[in-house]
C-alpha positions in Angstrom: 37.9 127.8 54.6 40.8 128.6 52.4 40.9 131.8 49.9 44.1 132.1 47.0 44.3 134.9 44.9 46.6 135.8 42.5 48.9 133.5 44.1 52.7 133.1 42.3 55.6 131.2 43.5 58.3 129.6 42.2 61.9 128.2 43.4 65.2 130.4 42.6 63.2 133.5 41.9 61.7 131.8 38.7 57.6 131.8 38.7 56.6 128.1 38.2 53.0 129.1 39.6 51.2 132.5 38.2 48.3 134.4 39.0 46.4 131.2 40.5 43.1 132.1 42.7 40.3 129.8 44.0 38.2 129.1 47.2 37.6 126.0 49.4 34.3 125.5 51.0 33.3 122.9 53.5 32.8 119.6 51.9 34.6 120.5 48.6 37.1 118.4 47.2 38.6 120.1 44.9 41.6 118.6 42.5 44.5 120.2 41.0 44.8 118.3 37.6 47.9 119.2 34.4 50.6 117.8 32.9 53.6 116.8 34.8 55.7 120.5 35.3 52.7 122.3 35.3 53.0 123.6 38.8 50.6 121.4 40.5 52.6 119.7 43.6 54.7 123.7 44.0 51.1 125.2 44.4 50.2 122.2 47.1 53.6 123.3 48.6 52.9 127.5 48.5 49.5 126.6 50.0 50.9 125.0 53.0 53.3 127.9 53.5 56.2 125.7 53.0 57.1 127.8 49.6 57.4 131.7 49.7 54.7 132.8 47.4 53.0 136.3 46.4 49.2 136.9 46.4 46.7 136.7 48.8 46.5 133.1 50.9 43.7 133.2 54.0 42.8 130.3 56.2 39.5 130.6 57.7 39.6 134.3 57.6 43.8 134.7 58.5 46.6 135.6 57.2 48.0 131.9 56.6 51.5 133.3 56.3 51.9 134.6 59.7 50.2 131.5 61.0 53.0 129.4 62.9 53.6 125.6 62.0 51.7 124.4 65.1 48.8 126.9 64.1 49.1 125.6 60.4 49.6 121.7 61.4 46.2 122.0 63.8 44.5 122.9 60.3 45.9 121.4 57.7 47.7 117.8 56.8 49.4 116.6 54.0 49.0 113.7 52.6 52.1 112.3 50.0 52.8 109.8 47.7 54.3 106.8 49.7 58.0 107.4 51.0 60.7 105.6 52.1 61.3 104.8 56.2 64.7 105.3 57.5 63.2 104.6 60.7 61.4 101.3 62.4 58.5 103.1 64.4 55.8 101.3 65.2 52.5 102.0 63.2 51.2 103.2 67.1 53.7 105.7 67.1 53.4 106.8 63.3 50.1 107.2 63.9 50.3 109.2 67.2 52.7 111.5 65.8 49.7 113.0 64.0 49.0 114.6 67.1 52.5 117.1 67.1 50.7 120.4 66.3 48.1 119.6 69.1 50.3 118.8 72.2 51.1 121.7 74.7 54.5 123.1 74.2 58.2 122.6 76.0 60.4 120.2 75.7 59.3 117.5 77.7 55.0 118.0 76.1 53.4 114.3 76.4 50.1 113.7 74.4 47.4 113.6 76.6 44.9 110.4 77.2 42.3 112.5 74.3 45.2 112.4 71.9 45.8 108.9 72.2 42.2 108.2 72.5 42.2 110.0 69.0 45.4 108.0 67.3 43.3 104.7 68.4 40.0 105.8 67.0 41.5 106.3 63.5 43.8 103.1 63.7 40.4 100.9 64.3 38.9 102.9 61.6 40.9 102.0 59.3 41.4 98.0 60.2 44.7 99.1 61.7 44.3 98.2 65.4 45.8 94.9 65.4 49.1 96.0 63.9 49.8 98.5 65.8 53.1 96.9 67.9 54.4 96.2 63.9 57.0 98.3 62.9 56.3 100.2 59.7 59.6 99.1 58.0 57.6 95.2 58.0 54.6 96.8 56.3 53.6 96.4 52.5 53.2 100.0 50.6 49.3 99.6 50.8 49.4 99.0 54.4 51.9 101.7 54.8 50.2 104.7 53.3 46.8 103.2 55.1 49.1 104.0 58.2 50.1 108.1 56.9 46.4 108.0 56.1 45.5 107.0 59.8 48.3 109.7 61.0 46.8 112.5 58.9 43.8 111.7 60.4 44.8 111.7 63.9 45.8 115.0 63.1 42.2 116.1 63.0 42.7 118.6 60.6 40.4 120.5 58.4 41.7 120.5 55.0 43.9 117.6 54.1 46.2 118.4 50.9 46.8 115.3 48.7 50.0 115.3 46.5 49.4 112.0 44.2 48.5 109.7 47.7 48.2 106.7 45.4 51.1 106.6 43.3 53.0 102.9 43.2 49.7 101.3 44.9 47.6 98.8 43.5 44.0 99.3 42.3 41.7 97.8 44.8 44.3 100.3 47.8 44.0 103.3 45.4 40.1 103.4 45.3 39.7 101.9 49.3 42.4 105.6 49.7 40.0 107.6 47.7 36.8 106.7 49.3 38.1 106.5 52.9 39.2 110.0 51.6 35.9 111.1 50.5 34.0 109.8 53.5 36.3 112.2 55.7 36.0 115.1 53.7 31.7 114.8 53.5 31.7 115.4 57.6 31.1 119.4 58.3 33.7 121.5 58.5 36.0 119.4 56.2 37.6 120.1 52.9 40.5 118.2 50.8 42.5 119.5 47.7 44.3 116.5 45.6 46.7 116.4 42.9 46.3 112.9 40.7 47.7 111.4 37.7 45.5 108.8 37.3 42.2 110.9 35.3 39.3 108.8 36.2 40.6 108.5 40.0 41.0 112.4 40.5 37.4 112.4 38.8 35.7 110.3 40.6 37.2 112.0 43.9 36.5 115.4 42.9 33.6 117.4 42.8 35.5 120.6 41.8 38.5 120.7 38.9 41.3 123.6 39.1 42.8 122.5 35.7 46.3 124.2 34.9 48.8 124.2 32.2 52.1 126.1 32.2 51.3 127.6 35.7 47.9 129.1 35.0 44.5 127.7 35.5 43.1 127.4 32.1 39.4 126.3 33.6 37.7 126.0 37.1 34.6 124.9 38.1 32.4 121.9 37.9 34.1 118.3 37.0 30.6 117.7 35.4 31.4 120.7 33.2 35.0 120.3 32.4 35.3 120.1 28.4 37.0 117.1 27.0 38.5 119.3 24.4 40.2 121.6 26.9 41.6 118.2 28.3 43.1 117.0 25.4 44.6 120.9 24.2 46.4 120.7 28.0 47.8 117.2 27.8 48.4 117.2 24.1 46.9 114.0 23.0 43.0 113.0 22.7 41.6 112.1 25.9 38.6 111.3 25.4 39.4 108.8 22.8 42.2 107.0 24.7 39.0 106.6 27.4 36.9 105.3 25.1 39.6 102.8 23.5 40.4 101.7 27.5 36.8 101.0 27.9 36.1 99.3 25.0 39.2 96.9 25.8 37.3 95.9 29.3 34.2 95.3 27.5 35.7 92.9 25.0 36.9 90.6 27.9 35.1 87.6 28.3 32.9 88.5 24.9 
């Protein structure tokens, strides 16, 4: 589905990203994981042609640099951390805008009955259907990014490209995000790549790590294979011990 090789980019001429490569395959979820500065969210960015890059970057077989933003929007979504709202939409018209890359072109382009058959389908999916007059500057941040969720959805694309969805929610929205997430991605013809902070999240998510430090990919492959002693050499401090010492905290509880 999506092919990177040797991809570098950078901002000002400066490489932040070098040299990166890896493949995407239907029902992979794949997550981008490194220290903060290591290049993660600027390789999200290259990969959705919104950052000039060098290297070779296919989607499904094409060029994905001469793709227009329509042709890119009908297959792939982005999903961000939750952002402010300047304006009060309502969470039916946040939600339909997921449909932009799909509608037919010129000025006065209306979506169709399908697309809005679409935009309700993911708003009942997601327990959304009864708020949808509310405007989203009412909503808390865990009903909000449930919203962006619904709206990348609605965009029925097939890769969705994470960049830290759960940041600033609380746990039991993080892990409902991540498994809604999952459940998408399983359906044929789907893939997602994520960048998270949070370790055992972006573990329990992924089935494939890309682990980079300083702009190169240090290790790639299975999370089941990923060596705790790479982790801790990336992010400077023992990992797997500052795991252990979390669990063993929950386990005293209650004792």
């Amino acid at each position: 589905m999506l092919k990177v090789e040797k991809l570098s980019c950078g901002y000002g001429g400066e490489p932040v990203v070098r040299d990166i490569s890896f493949t995407l395959s239907q029902g992979q979820r794949l997550v981008l994981l490194g220290p903060n500065g290591c290049g993660k969210t600027t390789l999200l960015r290259a990969v959705t042609g919104l950052l000039p890059s060098t290297g070779l970057l296919e989607l499904d077989g094409r060029d994905l640099r001469s793709l227009s933003a329509r042709e890119r929007g009908r297959k792939m979504a982005m999903l961000t951390q939750m952002s402010g709202t300047g304006f009060a939409f309502t969470v039916w018209e946040t939600v339909l805008m997921g449909r932009y890359p799909h509608l037919g072109r010129g000025v006065f382009a209306s979506p169709s009955a399908e697309d809005r058959r679409i935009a309700e389908d993911c708003l009942k999916s997601l327990g959304l259907w009864a708020e949808r007059d509310r405007p989203i500057t009412e909503l808390s941040g865990g009903q909000l990014q449930r919203v962006l969720l619904a709206r990348t959805f609605a965009q029925t694309p097939e890769i969705i490209l994470l960049d830290e969805p759960t940041n600033h929610l609380d746990l039991k929205v993080q892990v409902e995000l991540v498994e809604q997430l999952k459940d998408w991605s399983s359906r044929p013809g789907r893939a997602a790549v994520g960048v998270f902070h949070d370790l055992d999240l972006a573990l329990s998510f992924a089935d494939t790590v890309l682990l980079m430090d300083r702009g190169r990919a240090v290790y790639l492959g299975s999370t089941d294979r990923l060596d705790p002693a790479l982790l801790s050499r990336v992010f400077e401090m023992d990992v797997p011990a500052y795991m252990r010492n979390s669990r063993k905290r929950w386990e005293s509880m209650g004792e």
